[in-house]
C-alpha positions as CSV (number, residue, x, y, z in Angstrom):
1,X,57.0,17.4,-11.1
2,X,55.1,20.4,-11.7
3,X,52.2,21.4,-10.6
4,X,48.7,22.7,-12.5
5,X,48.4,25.8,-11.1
6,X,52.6,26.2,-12.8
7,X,51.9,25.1,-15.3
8,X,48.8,27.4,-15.8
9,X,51.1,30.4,-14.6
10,X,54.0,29.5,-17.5
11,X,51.1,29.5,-19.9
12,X,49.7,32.4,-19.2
13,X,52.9,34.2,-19.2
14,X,53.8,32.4,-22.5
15,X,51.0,33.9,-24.0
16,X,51.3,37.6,-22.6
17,X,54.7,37.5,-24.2
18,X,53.6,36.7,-27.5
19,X,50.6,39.2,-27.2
20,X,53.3,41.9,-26.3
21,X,54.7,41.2,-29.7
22,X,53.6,43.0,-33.0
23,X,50.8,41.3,-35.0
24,X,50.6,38.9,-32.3
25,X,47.2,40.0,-30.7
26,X,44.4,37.9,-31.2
27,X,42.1,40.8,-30.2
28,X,43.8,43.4,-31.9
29,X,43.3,41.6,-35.1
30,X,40.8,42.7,-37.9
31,X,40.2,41.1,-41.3
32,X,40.1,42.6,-44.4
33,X,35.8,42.4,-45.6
34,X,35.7,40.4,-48.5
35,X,35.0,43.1,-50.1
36,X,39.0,44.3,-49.8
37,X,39.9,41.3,-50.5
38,X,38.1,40.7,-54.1
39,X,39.4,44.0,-54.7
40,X,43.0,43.1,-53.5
41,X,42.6,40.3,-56.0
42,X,41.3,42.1,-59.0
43,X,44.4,44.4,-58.2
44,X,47.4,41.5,-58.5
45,X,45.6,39.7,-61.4
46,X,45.6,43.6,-63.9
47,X,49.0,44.1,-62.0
48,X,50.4,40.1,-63.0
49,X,48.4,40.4,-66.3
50,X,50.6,43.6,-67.5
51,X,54.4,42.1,-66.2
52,X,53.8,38.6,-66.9
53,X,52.5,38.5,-70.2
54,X,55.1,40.7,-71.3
55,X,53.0,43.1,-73.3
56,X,54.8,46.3,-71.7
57,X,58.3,44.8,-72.7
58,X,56.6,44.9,-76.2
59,X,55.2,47.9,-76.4
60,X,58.1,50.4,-77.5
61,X,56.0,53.3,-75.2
62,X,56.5,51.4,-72.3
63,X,60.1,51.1,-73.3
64,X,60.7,54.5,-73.9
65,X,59.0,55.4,-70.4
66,X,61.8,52.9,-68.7
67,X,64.4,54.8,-70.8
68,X,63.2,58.2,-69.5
69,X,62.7,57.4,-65.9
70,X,65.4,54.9,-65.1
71,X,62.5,52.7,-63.6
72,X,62.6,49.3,-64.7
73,X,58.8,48.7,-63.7
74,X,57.6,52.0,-65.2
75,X,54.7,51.8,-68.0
76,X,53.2,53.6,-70.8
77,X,49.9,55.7,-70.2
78,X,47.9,52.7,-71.9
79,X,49.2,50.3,-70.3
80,X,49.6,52.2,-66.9
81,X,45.8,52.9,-66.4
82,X,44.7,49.3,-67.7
83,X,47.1,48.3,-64.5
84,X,45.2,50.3,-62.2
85,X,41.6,49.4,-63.6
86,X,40.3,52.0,-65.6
């Protein structure tokens, strides 16, 4: 049978080990302001909007662009600044 006071001691090391880890720090921690965030969101819908509707596999700029660079993801001016939000 153990003891409180061990079992307090194997806790506490428990959670110093963790804490030791990367990312694992409570206290070291910050969240993005929502701010960020609706901006991170705003971000994936443009970025989903322009690969998942499959408008730049359409677009025969875009195409050429992919041809030219030998970058599968690459995209045409238009379509390329509509991505980043302007």
């Amino acid at each position: 049978m153990t003891s409180n006071r061990e079992k307090k001691r194997s806790i506490k090391q428990g959670v110093e080990e963790l804490r030791s880890k990367t990312g694992w720090d409570p206290t070291s921690f910050t969240a993005k302001s929502s701010e960020e965030q609706l901006r991170d969101l705003n971000q994936e819908k443009r970025t989903s909007t322009i690969y998942d509707d499959e408008t730049d596999s359409k677009c025969s700029e875009c195409l050429k662009c992919r041809q030219e660079s030998g970058d599968p993801t690459a995209l045409c001016e238009t379509h390329l600044t509509e991505a980043m939000g302007f």
